[in-house]
Chimera marker file (.cmm) of the C-alpha trace (Angstrom):
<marker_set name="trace">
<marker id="1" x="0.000" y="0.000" z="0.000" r="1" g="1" b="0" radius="0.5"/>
<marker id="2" x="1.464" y="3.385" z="-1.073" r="1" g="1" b="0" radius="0.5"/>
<marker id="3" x="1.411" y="6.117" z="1.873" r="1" g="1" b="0" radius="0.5"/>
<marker id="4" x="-1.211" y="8.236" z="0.033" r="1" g="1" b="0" radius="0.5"/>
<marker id="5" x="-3.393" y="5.019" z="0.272" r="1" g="1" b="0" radius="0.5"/>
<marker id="6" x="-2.721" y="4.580" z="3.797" r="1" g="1" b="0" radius="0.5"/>
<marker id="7" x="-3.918" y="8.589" z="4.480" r="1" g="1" b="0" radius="0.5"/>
<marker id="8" x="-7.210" y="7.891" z="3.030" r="1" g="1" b="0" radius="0.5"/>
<marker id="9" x="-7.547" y="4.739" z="5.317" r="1" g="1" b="0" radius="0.5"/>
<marker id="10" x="-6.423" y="6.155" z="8.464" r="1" g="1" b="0" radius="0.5"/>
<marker id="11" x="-8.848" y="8.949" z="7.805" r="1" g="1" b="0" radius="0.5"/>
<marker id="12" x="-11.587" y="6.638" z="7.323" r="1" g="1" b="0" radius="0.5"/>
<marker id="13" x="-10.831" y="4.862" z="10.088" r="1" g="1" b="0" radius="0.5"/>
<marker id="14" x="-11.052" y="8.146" z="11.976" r="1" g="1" b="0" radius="0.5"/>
<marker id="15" x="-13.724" y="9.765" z="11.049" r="1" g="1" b="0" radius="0.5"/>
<marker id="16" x="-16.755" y="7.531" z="12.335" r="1" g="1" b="0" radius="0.5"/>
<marker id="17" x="-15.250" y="7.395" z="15.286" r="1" g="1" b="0" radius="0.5"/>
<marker id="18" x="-15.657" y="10.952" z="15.551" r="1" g="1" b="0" radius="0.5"/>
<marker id="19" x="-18.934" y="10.857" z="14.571" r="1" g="1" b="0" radius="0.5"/>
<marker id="20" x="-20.036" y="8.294" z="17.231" r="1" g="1" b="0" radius="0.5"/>
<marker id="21" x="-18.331" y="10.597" z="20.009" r="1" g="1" b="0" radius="0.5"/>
<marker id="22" x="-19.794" y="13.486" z="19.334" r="1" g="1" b="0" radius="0.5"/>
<marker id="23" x="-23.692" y="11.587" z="18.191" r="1" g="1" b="0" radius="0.5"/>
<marker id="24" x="-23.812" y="8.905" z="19.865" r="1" g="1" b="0" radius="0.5"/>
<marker id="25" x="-21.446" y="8.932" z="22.700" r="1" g="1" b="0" radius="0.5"/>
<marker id="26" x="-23.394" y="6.625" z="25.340" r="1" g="1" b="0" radius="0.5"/>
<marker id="27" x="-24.101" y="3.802" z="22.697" r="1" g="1" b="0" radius="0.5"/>
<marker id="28" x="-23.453" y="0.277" z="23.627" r="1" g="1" b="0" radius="0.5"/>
<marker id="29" x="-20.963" y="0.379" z="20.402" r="1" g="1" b="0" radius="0.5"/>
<marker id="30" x="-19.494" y="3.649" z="20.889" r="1" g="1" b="0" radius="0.5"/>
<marker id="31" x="-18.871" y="2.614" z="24.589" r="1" g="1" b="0" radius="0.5"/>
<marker id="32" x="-17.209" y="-0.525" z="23.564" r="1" g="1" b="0" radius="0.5"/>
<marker id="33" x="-14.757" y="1.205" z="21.432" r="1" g="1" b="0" radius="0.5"/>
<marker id="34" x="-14.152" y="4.118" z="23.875" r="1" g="1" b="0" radius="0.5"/>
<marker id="35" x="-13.638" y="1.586" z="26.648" r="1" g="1" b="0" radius="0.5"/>
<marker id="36" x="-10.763" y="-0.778" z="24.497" r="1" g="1" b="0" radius="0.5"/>
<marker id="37" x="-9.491" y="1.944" z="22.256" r="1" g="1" b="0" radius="0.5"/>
<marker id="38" x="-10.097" y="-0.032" z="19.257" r="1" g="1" b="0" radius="0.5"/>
<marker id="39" x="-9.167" y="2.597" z="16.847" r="1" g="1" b="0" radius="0.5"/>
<marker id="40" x="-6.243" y="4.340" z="18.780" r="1" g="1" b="0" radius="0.5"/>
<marker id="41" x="-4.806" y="0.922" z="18.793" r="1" g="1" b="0" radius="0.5"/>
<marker id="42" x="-5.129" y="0.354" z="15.224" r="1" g="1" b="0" radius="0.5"/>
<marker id="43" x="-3.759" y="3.664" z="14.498" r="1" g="1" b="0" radius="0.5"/>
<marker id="44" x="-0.751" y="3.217" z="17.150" r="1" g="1" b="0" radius="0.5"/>
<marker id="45" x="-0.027" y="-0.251" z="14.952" r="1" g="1" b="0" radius="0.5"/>
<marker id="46" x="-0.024" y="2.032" z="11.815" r="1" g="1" b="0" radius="0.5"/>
<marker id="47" x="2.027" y="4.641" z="13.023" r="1" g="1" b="0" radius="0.5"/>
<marker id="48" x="4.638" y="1.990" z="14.445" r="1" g="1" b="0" radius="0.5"/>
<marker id="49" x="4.834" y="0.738" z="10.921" r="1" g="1" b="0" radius="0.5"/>
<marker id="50" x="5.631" y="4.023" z="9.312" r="1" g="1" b="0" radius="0.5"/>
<marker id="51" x="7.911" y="5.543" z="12.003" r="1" g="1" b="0" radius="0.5"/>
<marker id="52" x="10.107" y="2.361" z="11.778" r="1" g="1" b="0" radius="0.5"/>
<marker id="53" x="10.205" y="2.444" z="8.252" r="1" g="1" b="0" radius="0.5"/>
<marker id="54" x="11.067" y="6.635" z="8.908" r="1" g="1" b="0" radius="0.5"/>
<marker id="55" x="13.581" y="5.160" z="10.892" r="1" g="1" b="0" radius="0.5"/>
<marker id="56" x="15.376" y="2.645" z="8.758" r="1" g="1" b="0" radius="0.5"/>
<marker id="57" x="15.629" y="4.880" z="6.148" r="1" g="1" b="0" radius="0.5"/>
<marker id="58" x="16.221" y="8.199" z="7.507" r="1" g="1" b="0" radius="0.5"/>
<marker id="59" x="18.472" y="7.319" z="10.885" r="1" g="1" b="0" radius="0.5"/>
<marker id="60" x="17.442" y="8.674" z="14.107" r="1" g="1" b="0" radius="0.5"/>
<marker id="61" x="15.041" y="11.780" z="14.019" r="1" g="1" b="0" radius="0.5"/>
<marker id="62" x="16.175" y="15.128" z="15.130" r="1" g="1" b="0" radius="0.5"/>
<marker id="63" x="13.589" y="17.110" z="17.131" r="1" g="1" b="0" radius="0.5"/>
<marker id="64" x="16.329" y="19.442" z="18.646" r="1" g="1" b="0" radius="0.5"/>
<marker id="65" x="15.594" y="22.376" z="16.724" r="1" g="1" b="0" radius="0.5"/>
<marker id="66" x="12.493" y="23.705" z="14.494" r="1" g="1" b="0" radius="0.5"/>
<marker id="67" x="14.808" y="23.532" z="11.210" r="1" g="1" b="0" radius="0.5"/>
<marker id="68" x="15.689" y="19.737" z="11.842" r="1" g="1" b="0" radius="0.5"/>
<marker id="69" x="11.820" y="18.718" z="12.753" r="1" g="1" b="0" radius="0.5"/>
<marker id="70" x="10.862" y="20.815" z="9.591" r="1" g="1" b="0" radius="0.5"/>
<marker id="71" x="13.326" y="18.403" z="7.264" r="1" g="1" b="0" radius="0.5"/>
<marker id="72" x="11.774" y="15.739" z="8.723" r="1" g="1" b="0" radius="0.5"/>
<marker id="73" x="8.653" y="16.833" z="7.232" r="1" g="1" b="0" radius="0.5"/>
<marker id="74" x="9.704" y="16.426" z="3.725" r="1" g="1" b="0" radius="0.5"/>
<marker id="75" x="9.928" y="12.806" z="3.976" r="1" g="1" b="0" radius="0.5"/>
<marker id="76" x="7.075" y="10.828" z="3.460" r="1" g="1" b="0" radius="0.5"/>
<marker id="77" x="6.874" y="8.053" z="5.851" r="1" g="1" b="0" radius="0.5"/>
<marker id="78" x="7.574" y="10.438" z="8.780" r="1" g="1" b="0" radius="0.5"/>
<marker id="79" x="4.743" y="12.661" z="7.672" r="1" g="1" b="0" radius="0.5"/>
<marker id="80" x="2.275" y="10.171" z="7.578" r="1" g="1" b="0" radius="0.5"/>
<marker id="81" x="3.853" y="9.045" z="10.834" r="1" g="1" b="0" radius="0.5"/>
<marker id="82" x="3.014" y="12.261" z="12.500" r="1" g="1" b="0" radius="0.5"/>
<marker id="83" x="-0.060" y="12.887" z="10.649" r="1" g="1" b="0" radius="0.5"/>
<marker id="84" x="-1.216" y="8.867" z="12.378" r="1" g="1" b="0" radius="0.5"/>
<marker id="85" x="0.395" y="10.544" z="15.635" r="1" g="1" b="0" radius="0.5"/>
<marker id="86" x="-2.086" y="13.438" z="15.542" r="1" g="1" b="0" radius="0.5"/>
<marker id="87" x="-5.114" y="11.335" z="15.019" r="1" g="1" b="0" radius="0.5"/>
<marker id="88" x="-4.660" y="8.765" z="16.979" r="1" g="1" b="0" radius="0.5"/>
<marker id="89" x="-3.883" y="11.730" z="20.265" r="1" g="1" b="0" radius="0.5"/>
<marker id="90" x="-6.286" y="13.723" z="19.229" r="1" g="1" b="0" radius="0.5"/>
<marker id="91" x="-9.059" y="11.106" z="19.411" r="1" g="1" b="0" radius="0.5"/>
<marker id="92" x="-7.686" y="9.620" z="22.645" r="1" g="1" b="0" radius="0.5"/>
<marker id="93" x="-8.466" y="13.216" z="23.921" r="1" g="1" b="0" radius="0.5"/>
<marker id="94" x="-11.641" y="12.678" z="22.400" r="1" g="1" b="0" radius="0.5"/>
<marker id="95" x="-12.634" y="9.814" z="23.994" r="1" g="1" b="0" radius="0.5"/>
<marker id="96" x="-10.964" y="11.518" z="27.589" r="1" g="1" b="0" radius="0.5"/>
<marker id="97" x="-13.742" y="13.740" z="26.898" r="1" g="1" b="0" radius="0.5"/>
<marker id="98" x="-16.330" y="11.678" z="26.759" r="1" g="1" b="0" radius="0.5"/>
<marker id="99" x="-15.464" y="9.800" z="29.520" r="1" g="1" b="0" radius="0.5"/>
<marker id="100" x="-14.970" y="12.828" z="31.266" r="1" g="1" b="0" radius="0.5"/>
<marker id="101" x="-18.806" y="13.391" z="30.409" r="1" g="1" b="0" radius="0.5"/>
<marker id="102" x="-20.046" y="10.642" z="31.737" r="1" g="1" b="0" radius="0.5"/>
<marker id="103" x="-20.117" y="12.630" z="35.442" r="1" g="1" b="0" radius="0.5"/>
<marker id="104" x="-19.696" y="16.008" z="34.213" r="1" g="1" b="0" radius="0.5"/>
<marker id="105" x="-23.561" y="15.915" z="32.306" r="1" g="1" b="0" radius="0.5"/>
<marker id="106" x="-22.213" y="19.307" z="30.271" r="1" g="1" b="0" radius="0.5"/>
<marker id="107" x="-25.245" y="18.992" z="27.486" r="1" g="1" b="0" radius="0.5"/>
<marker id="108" x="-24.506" y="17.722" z="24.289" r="1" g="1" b="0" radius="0.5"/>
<marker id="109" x="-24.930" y="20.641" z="22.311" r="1" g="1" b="0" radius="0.5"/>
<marker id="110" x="-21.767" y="22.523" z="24.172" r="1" g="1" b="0" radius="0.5"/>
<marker id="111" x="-19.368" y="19.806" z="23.959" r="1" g="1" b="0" radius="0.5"/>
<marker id="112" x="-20.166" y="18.566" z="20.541" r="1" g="1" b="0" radius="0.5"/>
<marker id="113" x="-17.814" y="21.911" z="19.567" r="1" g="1" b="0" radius="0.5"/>
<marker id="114" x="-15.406" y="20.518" z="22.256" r="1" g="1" b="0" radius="0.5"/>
<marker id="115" x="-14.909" y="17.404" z="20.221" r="1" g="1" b="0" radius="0.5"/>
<marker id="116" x="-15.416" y="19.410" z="17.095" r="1" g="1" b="0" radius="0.5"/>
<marker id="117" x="-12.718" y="21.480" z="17.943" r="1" g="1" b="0" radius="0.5"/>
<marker id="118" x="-10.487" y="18.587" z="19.850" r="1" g="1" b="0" radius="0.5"/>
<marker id="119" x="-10.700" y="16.589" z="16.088" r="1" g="1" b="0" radius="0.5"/>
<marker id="120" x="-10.114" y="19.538" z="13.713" r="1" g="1" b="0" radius="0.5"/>
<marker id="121" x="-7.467" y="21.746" z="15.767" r="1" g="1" b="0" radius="0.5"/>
<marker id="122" x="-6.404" y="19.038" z="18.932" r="1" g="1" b="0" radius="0.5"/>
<marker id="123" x="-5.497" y="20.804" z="21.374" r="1" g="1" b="0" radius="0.5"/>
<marker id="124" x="-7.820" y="24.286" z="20.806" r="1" g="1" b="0" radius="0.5"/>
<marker id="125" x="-10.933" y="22.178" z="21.864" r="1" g="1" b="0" radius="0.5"/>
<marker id="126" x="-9.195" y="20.505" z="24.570" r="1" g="1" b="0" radius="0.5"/>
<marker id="127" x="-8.417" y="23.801" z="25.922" r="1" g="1" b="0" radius="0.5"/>
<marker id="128" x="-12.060" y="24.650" z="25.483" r="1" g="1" b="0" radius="0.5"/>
<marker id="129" x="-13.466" y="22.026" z="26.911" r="1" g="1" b="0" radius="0.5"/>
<marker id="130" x="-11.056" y="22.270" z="30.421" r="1" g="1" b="0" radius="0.5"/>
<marker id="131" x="-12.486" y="26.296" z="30.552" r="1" g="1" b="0" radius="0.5"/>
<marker id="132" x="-16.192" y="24.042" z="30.484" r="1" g="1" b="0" radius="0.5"/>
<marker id="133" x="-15.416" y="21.600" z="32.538" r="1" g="1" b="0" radius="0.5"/>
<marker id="134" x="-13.657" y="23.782" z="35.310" r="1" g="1" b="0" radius="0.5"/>
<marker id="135" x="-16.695" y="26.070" z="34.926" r="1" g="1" b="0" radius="0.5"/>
<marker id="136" x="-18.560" y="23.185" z="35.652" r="1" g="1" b="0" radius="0.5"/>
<marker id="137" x="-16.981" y="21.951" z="38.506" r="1" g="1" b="0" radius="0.5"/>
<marker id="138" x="-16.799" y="25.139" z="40.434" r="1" g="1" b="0" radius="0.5"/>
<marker id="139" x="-20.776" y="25.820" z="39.869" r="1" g="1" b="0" radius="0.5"/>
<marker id="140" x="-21.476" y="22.189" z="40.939" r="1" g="1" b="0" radius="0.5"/>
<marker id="141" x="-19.688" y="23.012" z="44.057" r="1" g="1" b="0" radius="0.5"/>
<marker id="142" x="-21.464" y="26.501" z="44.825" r="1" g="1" b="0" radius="0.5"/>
<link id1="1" id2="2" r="1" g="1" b="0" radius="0.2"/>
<link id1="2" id2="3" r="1" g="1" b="0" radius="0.2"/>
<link id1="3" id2="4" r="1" g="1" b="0" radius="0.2"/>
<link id1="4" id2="5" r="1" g="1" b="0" radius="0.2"/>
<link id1="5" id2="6" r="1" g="1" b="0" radius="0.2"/>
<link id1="6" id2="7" r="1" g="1" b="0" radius="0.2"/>
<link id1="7" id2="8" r="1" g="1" b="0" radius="0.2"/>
<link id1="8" id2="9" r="1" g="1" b="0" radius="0.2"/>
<link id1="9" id2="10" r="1" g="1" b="0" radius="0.2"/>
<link id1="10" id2="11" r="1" g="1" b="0" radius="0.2"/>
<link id1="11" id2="12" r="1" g="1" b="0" radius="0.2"/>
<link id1="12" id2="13" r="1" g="1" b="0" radius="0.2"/>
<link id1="13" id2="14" r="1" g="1" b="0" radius="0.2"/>
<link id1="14" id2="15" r="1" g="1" b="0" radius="0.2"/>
<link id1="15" id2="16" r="1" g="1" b="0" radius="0.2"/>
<link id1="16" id2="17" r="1" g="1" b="0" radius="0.2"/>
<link id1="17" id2="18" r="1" g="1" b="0" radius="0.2"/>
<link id1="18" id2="19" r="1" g="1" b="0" radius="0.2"/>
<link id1="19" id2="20" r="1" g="1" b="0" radius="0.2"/>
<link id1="20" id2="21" r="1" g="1" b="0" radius="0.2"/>
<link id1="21" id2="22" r="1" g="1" b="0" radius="0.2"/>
<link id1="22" id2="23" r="1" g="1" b="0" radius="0.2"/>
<link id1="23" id2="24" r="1" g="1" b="0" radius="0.2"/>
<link id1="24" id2="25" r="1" g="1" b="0" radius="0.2"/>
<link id1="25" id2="26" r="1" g="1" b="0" radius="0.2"/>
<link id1="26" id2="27" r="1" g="1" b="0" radius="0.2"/>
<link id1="27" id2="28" r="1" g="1" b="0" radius="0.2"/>
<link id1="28" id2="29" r="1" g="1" b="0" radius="0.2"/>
<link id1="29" id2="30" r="1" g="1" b="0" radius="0.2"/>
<link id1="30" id2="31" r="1" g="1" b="0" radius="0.2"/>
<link id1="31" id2="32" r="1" g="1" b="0" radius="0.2"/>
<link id1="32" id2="33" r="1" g="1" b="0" radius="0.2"/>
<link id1="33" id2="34" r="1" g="1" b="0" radius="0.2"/>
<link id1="34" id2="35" r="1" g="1" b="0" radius="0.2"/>
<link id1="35" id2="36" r="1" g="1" b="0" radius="0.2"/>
<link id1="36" id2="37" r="1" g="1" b="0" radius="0.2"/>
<link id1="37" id2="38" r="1" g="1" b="0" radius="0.2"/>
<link id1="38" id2="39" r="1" g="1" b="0" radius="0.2"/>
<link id1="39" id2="40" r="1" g="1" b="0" radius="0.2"/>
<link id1="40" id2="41" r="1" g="1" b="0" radius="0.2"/>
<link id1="41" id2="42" r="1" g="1" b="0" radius="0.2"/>
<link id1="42" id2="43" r="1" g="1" b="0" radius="0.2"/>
<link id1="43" id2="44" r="1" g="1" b="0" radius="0.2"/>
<link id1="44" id2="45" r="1" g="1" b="0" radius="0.2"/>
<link id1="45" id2="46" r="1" g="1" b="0" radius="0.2"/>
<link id1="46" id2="47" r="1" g="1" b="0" radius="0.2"/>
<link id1="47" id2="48" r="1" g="1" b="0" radius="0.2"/>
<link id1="48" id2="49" r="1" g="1" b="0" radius="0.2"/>
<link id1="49" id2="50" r="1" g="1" b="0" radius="0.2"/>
<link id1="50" id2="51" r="1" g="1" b="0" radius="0.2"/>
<link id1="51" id2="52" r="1" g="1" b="0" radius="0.2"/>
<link id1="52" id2="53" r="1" g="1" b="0" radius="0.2"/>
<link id1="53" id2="54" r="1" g="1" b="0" radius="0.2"/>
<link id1="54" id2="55" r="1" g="1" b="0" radius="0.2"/>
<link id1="55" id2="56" r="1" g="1" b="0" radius="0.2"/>
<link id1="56" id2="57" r="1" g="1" b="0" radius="0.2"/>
<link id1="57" id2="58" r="1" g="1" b="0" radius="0.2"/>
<link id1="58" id2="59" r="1" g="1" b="0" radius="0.2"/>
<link id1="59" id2="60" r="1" g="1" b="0" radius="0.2"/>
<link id1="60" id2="61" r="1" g="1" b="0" radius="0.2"/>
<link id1="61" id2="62" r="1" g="1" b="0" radius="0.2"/>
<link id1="62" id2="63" r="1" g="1" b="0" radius="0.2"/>
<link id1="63" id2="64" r="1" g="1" b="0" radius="0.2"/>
<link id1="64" id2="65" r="1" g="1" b="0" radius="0.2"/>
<link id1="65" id2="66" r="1" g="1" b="0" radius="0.2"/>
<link id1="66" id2="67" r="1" g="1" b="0" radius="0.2"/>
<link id1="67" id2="68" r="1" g="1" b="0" radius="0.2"/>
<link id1="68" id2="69" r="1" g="1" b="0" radius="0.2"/>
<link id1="69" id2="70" r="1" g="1" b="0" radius="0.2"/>
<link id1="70" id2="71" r="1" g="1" b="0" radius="0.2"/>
<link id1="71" id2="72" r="1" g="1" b="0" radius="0.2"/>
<link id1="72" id2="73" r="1" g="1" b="0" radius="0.2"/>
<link id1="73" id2="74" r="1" g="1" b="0" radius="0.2"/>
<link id1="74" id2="75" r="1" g="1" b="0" radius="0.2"/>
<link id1="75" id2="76" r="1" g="1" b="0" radius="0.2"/>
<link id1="76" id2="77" r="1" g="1" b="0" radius="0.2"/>
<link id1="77" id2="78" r="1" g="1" b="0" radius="0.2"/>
<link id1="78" id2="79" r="1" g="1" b="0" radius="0.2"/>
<link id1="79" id2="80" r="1" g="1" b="0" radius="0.2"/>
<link id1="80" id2="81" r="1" g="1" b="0" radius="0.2"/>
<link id1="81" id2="82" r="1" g="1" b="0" radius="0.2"/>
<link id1="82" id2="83" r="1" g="1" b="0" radius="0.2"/>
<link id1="83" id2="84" r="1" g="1" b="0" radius="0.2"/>
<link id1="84" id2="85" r="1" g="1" b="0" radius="0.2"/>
<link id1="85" id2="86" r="1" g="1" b="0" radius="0.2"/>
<link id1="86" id2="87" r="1" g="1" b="0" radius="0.2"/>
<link id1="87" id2="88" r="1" g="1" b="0" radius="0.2"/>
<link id1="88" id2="89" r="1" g="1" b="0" radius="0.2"/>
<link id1="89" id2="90" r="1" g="1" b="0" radius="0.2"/>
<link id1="90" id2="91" r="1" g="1" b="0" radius="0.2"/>
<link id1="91" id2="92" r="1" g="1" b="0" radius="0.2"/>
<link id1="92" id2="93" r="1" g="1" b="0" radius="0.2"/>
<link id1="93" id2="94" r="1" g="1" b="0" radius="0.2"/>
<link id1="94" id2="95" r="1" g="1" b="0" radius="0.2"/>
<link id1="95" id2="96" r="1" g="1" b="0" radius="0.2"/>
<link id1="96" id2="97" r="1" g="1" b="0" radius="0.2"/>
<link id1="97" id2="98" r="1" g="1" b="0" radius="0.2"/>
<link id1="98" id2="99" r="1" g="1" b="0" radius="0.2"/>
<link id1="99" id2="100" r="1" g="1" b="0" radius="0.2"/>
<link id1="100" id2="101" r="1" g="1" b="0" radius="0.2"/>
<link id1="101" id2="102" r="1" g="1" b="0" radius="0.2"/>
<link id1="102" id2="103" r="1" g="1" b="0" radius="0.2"/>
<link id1="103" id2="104" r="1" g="1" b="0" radius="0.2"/>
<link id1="104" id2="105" r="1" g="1" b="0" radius="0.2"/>
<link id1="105" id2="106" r="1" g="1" b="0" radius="0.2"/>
<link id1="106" id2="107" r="1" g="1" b="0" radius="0.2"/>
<link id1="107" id2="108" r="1" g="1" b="0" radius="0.2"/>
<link id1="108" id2="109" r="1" g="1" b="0" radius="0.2"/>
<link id1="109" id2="110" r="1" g="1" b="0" radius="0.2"/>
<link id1="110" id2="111" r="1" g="1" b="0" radius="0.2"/>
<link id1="111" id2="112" r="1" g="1" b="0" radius="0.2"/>
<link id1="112" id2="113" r="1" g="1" b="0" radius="0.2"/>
<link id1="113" id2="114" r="1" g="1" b="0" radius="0.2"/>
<link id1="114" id2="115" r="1" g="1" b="0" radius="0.2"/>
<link id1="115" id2="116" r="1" g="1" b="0" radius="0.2"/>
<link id1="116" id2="117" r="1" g="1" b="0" radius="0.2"/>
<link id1="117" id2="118" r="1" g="1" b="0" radius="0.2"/>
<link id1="118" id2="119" r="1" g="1" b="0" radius="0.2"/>
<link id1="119" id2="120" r="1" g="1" b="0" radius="0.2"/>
<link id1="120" id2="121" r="1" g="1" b="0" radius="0.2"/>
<link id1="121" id2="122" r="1" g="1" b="0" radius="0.2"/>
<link id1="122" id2="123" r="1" g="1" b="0" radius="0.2"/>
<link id1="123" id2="124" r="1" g="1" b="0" radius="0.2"/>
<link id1="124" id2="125" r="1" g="1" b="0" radius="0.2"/>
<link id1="125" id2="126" r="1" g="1" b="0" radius="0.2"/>
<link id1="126" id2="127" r="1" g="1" b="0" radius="0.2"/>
<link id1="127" id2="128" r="1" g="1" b="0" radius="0.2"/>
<link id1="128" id2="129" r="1" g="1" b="0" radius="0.2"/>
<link id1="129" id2="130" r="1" g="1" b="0" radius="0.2"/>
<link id1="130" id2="131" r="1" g="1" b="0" radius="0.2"/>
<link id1="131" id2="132" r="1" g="1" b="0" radius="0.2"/>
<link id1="132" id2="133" r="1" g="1" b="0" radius="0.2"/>
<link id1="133" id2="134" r="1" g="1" b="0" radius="0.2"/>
<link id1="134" id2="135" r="1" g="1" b="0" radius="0.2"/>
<link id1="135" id2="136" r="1" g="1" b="0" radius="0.2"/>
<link id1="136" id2="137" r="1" g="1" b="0" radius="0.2"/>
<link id1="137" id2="138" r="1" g="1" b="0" radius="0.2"/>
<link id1="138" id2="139" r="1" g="1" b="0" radius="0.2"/>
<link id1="139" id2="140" r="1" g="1" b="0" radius="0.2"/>
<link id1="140" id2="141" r="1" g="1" b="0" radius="0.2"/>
<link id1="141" id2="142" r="1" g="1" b="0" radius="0.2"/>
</marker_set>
């Protein structure tokens, strides 16, 4: 499978997901794959593939300064790599969320753009959804 192939999987892969966190998060299905990370794992198995593959041809990555981490970015594997990397975090935070949820009781309508936000720009609805949830907290507590 080419890499380009492997994008448009891993982003299929992803994207129900998504929908099922943010829809449906307290089905019996959705619950299942929230509670054994079904697709995170799948995606950490993908990105293992690509980042040892990075690896073996490339040598050891340099992250020590933005220059070197923006040459690593011009080779293939290592992008899809990271670009596996970000989905697979960003929809653990998802799922965090969710969980999170599941005592919080925010209503659906304001954290659906929590997750929204948490799958398109990671950690902007992550930050949104801590201002929520520590709103939250302190006004269950008054």
């Amino acid at each position: 499978m080419t890499p380009s192939e492997v994008f448009k999987i891993v982003g299929m892969l992803t994207m129900p997901m998504w929908v099922l966190l943010i829809l449906l998060p307290k089905w019996k299905v959705t619950r299942f794959l929230i509670d054994y990370k079904i697709i995170p794992i799948i995606l950490s198995v993908i990105y293992a593939i690509y980042i040892i593959q990075a690896l073996i041809v490339g040598g050891m990555m340099d992250f020590g300064s933005l220059k070197s981490v923006i040459q690593l970015f011009t080779v293939e594997n290592a992008v899809l790599a990271g670009w596996v990397h970000y989905l697979a975090f960003d929809l653990l935070i998802g799922m965090w969320i969710v969980n999170q949820n599941r005592t919080l009781k925010i209503h659906p309508i304001i954290l659906a753009p929590c997750l929204l936000g948490t799958f398109l720009f990671g950690p902007l609805g992550f930050l949104v959804f801590m201002i929520i949830r520590t709103i939250t907290l302190k006004n269950s507590k008054a």
